[in-house]
LUMROTOR-991170 format. One record per atom (N, C-alpha, C, CB): residue in one letter; x, y, z. Coordinates in steps of 0.001 Angstrom, whole numbers, plus 500000, padded with zeros to 6 digits. Glycine has a CB too. Layout:
<sites>
aXYZ...
</sites>
This chain:
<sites>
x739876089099923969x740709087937923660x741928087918924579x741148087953922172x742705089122924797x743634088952925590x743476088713927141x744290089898925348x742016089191927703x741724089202928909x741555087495929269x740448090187929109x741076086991927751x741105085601927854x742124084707928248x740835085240926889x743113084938927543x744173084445926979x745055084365928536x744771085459925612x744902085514928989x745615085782931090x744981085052931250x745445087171932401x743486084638931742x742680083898932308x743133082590932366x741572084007931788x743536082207930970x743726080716930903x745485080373931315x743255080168929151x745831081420930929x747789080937931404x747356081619932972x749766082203930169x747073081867933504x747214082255934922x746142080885935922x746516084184935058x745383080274934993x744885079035935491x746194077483935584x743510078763934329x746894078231934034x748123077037934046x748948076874934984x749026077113933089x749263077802935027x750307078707936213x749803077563937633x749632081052936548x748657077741938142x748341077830939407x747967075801939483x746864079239939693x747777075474938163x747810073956937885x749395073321938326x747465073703936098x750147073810937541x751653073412937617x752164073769938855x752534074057936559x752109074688939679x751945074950940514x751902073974941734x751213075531940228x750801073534941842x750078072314942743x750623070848942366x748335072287942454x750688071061941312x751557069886940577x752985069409941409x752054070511938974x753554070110941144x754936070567941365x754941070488942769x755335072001940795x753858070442943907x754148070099945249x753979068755946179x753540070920945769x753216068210945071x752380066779945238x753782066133945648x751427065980943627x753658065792946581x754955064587946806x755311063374946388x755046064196947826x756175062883946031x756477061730944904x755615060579945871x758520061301944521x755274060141944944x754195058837945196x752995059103945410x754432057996946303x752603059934945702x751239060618946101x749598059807945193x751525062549945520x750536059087943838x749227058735943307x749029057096943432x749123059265941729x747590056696943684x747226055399943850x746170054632942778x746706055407945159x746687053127942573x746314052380941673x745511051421942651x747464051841940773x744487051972942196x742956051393942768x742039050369941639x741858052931943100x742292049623942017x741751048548941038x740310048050941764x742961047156940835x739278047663940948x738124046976941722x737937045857941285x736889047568941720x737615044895941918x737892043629941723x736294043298941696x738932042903942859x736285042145940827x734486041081940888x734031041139942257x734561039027940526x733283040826942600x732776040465943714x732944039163944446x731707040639943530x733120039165945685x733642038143945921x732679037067946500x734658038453946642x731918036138945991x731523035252946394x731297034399947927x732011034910945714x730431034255948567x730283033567950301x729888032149950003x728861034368951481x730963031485949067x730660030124948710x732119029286949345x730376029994946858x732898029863950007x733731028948950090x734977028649949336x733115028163950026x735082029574948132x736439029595946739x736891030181947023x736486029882945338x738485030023946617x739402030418947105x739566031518946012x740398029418947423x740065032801945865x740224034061944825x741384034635945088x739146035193944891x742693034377943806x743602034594943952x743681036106943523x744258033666943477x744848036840943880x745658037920943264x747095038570943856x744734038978943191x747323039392943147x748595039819943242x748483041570943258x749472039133941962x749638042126944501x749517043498944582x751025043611944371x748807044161945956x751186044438943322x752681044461942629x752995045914943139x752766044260940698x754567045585942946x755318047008943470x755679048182942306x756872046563944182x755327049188942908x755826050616941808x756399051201942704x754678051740941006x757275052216942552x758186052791943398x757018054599943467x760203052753942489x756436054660942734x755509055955942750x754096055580943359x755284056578941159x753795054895943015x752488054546943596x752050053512944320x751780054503942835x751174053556945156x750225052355946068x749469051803945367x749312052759947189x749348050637945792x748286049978944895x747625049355945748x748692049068943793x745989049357945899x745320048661946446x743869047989945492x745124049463947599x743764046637946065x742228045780945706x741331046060946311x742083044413945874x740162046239945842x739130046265946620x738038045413945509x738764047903947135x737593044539946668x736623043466946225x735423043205947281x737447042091946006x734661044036946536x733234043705946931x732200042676947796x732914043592946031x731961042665948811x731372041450949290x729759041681949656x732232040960950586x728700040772949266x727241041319949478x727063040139950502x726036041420947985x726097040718951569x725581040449952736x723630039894952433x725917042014953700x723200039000952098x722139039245951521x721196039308953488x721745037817950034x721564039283954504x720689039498955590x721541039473956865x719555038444955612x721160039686958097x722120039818958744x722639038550959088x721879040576959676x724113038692959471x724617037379959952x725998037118959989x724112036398959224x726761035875960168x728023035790960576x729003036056959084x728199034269961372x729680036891958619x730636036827957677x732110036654958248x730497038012956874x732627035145957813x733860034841957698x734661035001956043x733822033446958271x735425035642956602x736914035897955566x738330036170956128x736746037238954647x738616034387954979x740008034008955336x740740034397954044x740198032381955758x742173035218954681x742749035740954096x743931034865954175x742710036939954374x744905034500953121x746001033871953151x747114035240952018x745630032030952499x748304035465952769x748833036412952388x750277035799952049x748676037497953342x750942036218950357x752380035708950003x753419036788950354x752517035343948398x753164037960950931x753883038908950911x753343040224952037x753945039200949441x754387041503951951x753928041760953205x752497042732952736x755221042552954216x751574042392953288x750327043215952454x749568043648953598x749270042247951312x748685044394953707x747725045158954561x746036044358953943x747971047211954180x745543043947954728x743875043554954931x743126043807955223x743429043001955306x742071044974954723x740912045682955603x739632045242955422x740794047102955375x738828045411956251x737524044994956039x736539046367955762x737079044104957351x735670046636955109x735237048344955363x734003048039954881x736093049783954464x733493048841955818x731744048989955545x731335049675953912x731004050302956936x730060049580954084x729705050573952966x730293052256952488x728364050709953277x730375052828953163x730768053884953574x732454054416953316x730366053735954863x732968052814953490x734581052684953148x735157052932954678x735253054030951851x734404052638955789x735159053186957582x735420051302957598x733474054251959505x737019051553958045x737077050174958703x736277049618959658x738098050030959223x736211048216959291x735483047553960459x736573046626961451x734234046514959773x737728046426960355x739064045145960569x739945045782959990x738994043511959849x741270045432960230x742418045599959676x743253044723960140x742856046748959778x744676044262959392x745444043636959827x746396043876958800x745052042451960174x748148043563959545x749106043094958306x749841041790958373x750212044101958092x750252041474957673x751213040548956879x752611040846956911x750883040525955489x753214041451957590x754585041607957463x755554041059957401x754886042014957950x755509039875957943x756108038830958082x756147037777956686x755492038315959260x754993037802955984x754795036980955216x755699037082953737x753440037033955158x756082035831952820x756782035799951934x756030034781951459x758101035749952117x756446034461949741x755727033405948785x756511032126949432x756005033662946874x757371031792950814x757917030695951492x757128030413952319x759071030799952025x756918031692953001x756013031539954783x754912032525954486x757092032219956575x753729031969954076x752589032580953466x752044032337955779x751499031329951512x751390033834955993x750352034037956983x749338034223956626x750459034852957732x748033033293957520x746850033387957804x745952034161958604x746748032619958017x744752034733957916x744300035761959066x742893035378958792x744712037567958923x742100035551959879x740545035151959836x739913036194960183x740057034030960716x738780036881959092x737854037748960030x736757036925960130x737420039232959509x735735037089961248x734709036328961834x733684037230962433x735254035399962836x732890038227962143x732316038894962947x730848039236962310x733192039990963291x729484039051962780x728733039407962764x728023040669962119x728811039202963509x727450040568961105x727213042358960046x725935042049959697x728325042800958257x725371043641959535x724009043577959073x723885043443957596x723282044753959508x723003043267957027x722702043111955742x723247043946954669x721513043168955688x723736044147953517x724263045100953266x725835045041952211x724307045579954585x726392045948951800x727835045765950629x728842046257951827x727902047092948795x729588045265951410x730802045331952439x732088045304951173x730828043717953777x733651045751951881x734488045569951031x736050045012951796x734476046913950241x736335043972950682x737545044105951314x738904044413950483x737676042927952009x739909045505951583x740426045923950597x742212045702951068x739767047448950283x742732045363949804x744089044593950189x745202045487949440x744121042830949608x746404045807950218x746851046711949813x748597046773950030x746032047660950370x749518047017949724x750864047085949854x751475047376951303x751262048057948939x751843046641951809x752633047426953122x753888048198952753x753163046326954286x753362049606953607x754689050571953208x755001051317954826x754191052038951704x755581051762954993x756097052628955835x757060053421955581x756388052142956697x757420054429957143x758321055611956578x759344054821956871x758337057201957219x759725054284957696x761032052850958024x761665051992957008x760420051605958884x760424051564955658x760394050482954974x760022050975953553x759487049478955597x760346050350953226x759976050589951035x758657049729950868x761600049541949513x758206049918949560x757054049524949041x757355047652949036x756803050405947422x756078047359949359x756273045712949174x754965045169948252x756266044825950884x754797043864948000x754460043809947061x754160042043946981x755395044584946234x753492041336946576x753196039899947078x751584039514946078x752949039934949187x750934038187946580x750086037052946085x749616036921947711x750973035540945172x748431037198946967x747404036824947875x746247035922947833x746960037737948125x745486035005948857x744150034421948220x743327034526949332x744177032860947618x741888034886948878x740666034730950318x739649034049949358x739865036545951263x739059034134950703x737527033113950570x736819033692951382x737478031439950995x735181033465950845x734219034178952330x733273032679952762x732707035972951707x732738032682953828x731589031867953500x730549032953954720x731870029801953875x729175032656954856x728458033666955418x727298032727956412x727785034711954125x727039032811957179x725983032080957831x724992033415958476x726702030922959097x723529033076958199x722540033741958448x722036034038960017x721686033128957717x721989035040960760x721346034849962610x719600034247962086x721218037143963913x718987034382961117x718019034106961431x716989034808962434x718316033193961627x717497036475961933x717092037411963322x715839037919962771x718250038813963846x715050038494963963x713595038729963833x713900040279964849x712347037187964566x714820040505964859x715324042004965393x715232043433963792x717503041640966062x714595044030964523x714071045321963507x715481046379963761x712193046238964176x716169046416962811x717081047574962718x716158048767962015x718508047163961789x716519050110962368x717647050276963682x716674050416964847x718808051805963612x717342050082965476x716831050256967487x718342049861968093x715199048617968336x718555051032967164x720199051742968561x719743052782969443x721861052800967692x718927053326969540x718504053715970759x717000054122971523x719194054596970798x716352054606972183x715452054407972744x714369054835971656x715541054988974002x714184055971971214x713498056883970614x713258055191969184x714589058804970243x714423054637968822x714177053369967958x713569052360967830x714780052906967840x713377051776969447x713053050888970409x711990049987969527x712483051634971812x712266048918969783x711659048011968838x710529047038969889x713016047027967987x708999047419969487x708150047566970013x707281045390970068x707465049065969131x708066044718971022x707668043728971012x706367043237972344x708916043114970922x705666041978972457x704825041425972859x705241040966974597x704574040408971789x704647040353975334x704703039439976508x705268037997975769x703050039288977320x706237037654976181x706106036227975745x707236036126974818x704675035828975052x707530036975974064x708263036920972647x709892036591972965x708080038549971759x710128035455971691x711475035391972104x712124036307970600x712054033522972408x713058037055971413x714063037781970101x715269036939969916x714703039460970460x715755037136968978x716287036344968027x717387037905967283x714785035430966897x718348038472968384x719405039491967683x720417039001967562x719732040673968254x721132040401967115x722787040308966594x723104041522966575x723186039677965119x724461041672967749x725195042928968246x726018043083967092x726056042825969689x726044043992966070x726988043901964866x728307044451964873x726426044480963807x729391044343964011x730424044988963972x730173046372963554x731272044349963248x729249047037962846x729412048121962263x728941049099963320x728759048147960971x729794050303963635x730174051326964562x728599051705965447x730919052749963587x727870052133964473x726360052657965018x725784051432965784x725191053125963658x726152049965965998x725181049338966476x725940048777967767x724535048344965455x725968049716968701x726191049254970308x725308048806970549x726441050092971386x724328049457970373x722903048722971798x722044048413970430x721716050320973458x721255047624971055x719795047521971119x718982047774971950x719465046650970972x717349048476971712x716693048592972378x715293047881972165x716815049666972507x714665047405972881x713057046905972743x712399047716974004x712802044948972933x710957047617973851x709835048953974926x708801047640974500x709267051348974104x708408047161975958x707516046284976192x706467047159976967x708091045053976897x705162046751977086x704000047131978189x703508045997979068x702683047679977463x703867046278980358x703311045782981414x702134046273982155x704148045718982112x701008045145981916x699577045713981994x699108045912983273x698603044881981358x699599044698983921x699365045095985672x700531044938986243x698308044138986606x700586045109987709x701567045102988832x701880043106988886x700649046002990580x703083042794988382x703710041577988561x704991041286988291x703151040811988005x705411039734988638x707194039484988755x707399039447987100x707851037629989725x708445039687987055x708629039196985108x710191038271985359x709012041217983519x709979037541984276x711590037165984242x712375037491982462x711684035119984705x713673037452982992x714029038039981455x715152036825981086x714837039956981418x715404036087979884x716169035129979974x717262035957978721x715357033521979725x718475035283978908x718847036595978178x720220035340977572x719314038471979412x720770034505976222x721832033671975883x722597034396975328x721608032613975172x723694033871975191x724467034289974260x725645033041973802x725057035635974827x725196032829972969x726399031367971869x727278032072971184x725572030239970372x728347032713971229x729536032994970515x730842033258971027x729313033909969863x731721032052970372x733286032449971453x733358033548970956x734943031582971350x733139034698970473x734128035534969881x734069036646971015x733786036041968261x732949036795971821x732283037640972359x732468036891974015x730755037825971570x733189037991974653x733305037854976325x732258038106977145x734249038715976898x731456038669977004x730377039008977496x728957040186976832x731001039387978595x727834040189976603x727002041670976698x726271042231977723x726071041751975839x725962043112977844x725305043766979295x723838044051978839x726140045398979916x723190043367979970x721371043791979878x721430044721980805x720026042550980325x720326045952980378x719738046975981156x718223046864981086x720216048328980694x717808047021982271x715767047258981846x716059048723982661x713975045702982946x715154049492981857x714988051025982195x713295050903982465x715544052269980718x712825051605983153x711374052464983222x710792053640982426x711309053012984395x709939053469982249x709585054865981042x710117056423981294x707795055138980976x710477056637982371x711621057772982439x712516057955982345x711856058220982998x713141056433981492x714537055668981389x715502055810982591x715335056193980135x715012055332984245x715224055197985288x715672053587985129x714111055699986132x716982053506985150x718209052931985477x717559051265986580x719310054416986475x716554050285986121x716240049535987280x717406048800987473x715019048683987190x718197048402987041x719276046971987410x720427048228988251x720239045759985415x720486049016988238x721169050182989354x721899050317988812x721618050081990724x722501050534987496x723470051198987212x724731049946986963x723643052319988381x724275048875987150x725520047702987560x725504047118986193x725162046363988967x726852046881986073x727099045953984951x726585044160985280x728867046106984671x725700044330984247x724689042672984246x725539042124982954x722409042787983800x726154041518982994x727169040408982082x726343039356982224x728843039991982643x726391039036980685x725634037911980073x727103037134979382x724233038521978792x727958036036979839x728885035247979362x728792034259978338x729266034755980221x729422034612977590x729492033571976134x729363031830976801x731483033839975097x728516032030975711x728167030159976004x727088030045977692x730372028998976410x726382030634977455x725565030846978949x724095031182978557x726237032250979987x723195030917979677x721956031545979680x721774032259981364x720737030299979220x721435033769981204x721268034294982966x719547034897982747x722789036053983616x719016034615983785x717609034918984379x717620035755985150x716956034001984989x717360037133984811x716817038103985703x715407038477985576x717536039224985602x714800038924987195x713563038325987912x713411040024988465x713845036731989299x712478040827988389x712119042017988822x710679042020988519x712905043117988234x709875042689989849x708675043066990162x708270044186989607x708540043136991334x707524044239988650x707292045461987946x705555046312988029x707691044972986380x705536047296988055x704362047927987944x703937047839986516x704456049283988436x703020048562986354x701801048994985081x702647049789984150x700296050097985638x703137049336982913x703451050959982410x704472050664981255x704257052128983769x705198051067980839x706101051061979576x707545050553980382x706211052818978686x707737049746979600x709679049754979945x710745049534978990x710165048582980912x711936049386978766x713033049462978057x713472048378978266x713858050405978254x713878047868977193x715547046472977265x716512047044976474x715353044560976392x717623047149977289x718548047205976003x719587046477976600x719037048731975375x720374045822975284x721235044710975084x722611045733974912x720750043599973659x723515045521974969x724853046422974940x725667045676974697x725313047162976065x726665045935973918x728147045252973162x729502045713974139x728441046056971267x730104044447974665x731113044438975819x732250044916975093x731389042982976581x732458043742973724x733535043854973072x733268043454971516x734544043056973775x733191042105971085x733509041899970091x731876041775969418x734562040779970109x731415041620968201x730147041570968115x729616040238968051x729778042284967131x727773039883968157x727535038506968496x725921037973968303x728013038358970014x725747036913968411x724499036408968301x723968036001969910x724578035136967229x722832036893970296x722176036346971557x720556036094971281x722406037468972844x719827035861972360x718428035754972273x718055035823973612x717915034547971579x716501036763973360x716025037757974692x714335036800974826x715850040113974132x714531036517976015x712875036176976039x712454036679977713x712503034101975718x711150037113977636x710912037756978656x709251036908978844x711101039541978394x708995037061979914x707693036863979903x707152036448981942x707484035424978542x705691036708982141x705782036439983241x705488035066984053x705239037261983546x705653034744985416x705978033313985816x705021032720985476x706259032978987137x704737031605985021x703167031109985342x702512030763986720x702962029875984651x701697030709987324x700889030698988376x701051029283989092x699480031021987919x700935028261988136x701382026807988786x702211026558989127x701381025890988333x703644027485988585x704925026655989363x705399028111989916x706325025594988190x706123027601991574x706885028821991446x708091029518991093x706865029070992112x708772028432990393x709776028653989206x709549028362987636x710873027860989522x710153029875986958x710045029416985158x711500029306984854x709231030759983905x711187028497983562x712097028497982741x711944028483981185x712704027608983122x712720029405980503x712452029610979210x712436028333978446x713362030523978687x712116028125977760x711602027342976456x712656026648976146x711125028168975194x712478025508975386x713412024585974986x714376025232973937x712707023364974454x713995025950973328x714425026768972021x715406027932972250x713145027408971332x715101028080973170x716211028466973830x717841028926974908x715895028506973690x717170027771975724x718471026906976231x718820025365975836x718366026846977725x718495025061974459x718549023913974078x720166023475974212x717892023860972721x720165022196974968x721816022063974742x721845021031973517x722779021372976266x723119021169972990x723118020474971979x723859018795972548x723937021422970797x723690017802972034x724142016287972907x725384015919971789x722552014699973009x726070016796970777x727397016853970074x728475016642971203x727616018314969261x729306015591971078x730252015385971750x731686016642971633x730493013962971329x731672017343972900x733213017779972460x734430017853972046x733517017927972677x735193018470971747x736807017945970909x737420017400972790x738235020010969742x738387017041972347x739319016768973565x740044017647974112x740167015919973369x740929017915975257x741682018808975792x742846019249975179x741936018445976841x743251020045974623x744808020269973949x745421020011974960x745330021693973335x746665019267974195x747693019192974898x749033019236974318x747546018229975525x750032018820974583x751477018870974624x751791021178974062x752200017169973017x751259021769974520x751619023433974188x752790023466974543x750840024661974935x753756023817973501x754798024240973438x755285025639973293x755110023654972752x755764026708973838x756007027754973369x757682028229972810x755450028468974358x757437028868971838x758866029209971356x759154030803971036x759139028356969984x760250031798971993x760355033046971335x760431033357970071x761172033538971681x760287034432969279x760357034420968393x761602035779968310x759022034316967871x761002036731967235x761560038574967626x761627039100968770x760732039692967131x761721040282968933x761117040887969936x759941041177970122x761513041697970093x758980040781969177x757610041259969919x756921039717969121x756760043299969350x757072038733968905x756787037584968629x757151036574969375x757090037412967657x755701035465969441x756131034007969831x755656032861969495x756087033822970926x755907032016969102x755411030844968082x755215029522969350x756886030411966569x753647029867968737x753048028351969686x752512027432969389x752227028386970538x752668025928970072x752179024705968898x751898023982970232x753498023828967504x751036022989969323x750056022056970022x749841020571969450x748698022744969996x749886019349970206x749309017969969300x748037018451969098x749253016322970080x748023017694967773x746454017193966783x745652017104968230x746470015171965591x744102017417967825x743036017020968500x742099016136967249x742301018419969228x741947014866967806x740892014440967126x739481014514966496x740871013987967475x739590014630965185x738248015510964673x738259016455965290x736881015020964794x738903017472965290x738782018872965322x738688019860964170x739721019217965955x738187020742963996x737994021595962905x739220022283963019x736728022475962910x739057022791964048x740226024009963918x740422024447965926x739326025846962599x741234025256965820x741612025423967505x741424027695968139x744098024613967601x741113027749968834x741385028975969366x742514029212970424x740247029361969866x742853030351970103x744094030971970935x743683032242971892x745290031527969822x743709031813973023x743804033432973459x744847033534974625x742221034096974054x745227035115974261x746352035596975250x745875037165975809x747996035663974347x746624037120976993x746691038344977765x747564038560978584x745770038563978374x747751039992979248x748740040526979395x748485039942981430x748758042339978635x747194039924981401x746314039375982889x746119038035982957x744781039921983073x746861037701984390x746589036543984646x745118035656984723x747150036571985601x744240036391984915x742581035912984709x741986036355983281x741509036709985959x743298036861982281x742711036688980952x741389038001980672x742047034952980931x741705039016981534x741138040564981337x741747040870979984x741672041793982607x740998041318979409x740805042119978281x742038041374976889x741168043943978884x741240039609977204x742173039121976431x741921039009975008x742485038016976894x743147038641973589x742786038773972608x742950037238972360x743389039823971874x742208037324971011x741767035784970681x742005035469969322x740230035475970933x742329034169968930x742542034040967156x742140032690966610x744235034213966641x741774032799965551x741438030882965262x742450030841964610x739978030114964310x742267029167964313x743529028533962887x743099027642962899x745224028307962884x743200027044962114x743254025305961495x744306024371961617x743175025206960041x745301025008962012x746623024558962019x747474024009963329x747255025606961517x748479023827963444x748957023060964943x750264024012965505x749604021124964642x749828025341964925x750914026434965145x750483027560964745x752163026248964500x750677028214965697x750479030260965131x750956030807965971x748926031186964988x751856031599965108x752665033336965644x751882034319966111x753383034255964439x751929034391967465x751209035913968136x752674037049967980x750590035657970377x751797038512967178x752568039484966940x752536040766968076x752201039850965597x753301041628968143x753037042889968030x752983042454969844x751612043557966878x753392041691970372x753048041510971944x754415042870972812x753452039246972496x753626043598973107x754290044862974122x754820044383975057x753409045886974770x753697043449976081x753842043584977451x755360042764977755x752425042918978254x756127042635979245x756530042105978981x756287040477979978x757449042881978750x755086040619980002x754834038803980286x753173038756979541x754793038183982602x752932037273979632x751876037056979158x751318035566979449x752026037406977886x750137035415979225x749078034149979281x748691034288977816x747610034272980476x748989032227978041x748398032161976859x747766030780977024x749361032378975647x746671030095975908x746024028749976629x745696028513974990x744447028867978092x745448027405974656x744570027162973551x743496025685973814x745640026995972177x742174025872972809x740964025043973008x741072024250971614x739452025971973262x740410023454971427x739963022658969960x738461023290970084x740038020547969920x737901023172968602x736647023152968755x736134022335967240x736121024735969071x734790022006967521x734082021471966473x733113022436965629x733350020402967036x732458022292964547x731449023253964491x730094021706963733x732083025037963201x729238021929964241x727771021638963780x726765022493963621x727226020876964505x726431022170962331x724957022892962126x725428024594962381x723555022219963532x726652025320962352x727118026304961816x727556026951963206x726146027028960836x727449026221964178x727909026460965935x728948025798966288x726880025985967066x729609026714966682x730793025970967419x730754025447968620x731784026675967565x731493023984968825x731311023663970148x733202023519970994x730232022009970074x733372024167971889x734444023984972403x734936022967973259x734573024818972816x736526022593973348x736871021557974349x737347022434975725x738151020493973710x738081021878976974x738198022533977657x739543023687977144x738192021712978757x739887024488977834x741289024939977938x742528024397978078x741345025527978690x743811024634977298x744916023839977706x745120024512979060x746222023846976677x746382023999979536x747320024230980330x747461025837980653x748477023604979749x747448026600980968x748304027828980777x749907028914980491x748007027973981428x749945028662979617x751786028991979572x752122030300979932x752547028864978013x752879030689979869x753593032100980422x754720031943979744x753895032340982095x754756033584979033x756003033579978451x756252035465978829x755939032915976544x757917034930979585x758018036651979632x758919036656978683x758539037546981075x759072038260978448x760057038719977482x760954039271977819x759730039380976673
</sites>
């Protein structure tokens, strides 16, 4: 009994102990929220302040196949926005710092995911600089389908997704970490030309890179970056022997919807061209050119930019960079005739904005404004 009796106060001991080192605030109020619906409703809430603890939402989102998931976040306060896979690894993040129940900020995620439970999780902005904050929030999802006939996984060769002569694929480069490439392993029966048509429809996405390998996964396009440009179709044409080969599709930057068709020339003409179905242009009239861009400093690392209405426009894109040809530039939508770019380091920059329309769940763009420059 007494050997007991140590046992259990020398367990207390070593409880209180650990207790007693935990650093104030250390504990978090994790709430799980319904699931959030890809209908378009708006789902309010509120992340309130405690001086001991964090508090974060997390609300559920289901993917019923692969395809485009948009979620718009509208924020009353300064709050943190993540997007996270199954697994709980970010896919997105963003904050709100700026924002108050006066000057509520907008944030859009837009990116391409495979089938599957996703979460998003909304949470207090704190820092070691700053105290706990605390605000009203509302999102919405809506989801559009690729309509893909791509076999996950074939992230890499050994995966390789085993298609026909002729076949058009129908993928999607996803946001979630494991899916850089795709691969497909075709057979070429005799010695002839092939052509490979290779689209890609999504502003979000600057470019993807095609590779064809040989069954010793011998490098045919030489090692060179083959950029396939958003809103484009490119035809590459190589003489191939008898034997097994590789495609793989590769993610530049952001993730996206393309389509692969390969097949060889026909004999009557001595030029092909892929199928209607897949360089179909659409005869939707474009938005008009933005115009009157105004730019205004803001902080030190902010600048507030506005634009006249475009007629029947849905909504407009922004992109800026630190490069005058718009290298490794970042990009944002809105609906609106004004948005604050944050967090800008450099001290000059490009910036341009487009209108765009969307039909039938595609966006169609107008040209580019003007280009502004703003140094700091």
């Amino acid at each position: 009994m007494t050997k007991r009796f140590l046992s259990i106060l020398t367990t207390l001991v070593i409880v209180v102990g650990l207790v007693g080192i935990l650093p104030v605030g250390a504990e978090d109020i994790v709430n799980n929220k319904p699931e959030l619906k890809t209908n378009g409703v708006w789902v309010n809430g509120y992340i309130g302040y405690d001086d001991n603890k964090s508090e974060y939402d997390y609300i559920p989102i289901y993917t019923s196949s692969t395809g485009k998931l948009t979620i718009d976040m509208q924020s009353f306060g300064k709050l943190y926005f993540d997007v996270l896979d199954s697994d709980y690894n970010s896919i997105y993040g963003t904050s709100t710092y700026y924002a108050s129940s006066g000057n509520p900020e907008n944030e859009v995620f837009a990116e391409w995911l495979e089938k599957g439970t996703y979460y998003l999780r909304i949470s207090e902005y704190n820092a070691s600089w700053d105290p706990y904050y605390s605000g009203g929030y509302r999102v919405k999802a809506s989801f559009t389908s690729a309509n893909s006939n791509e076999i996950e996984p074939n992230d890499t060769y050994f995966q390789a997704q085993s298609v026909s002569n002729g076949s058009t694929i129908n993928g999607t480069i996803t946001s979630v970490k494991k899916d850089e490439y795709d691969y497909y392993k075709i057979y070429i029966g005799k010695p002839t030309k092939y052509d490979f048509y290779v689209s890609v429809y999504d502003s979000n996405v600057y470019y993807i890179i095609f590779t064809l390998f040989d069954n010793n996964l011998n490098d045919i396009t030489n090692y060179t970056t083959v950029g396939v440009f958003s809103d484009e179709t490119k035809k590459f044409s190589y003489t191939l022997d008898k034997g097994i080969y590789y495609i793989r599709i590769s993610k530049h930057d952001n993730s996206c919807k393309y389509i692969l068709k390969f097949n060889p020339p026909k004999s009557s003409s001595k030029k092909s061209a892929p199928s209607n179905s897949l360089i179909k242009q659409s005869s939707t009239k474009k938005p008009a050119r933005v115009s009157g861009v105004f730019l205004k400093k803001g902080g030190k690392r902010k600048a507030k930019i506005s634009w006249k209405k475009v007629s029947k426009a849905k909504g407009y894109q922004v992109k800026w960079s630190a490069n005058k040809k718009f290298k490794k530039a970042k990009k944002k939508f809105t609906n609106k005739k004004t948005i604050t770019l944050k967090k800008l380091n450099k001290k000059k920059y490009f910036i341009k904005v487009r209108a765009y329309k969307i039909k039938n769940g595609r966006k169609y763009f107008g040209k580019w404004s003007k280009t502004l420059k703003l140094i700091r």
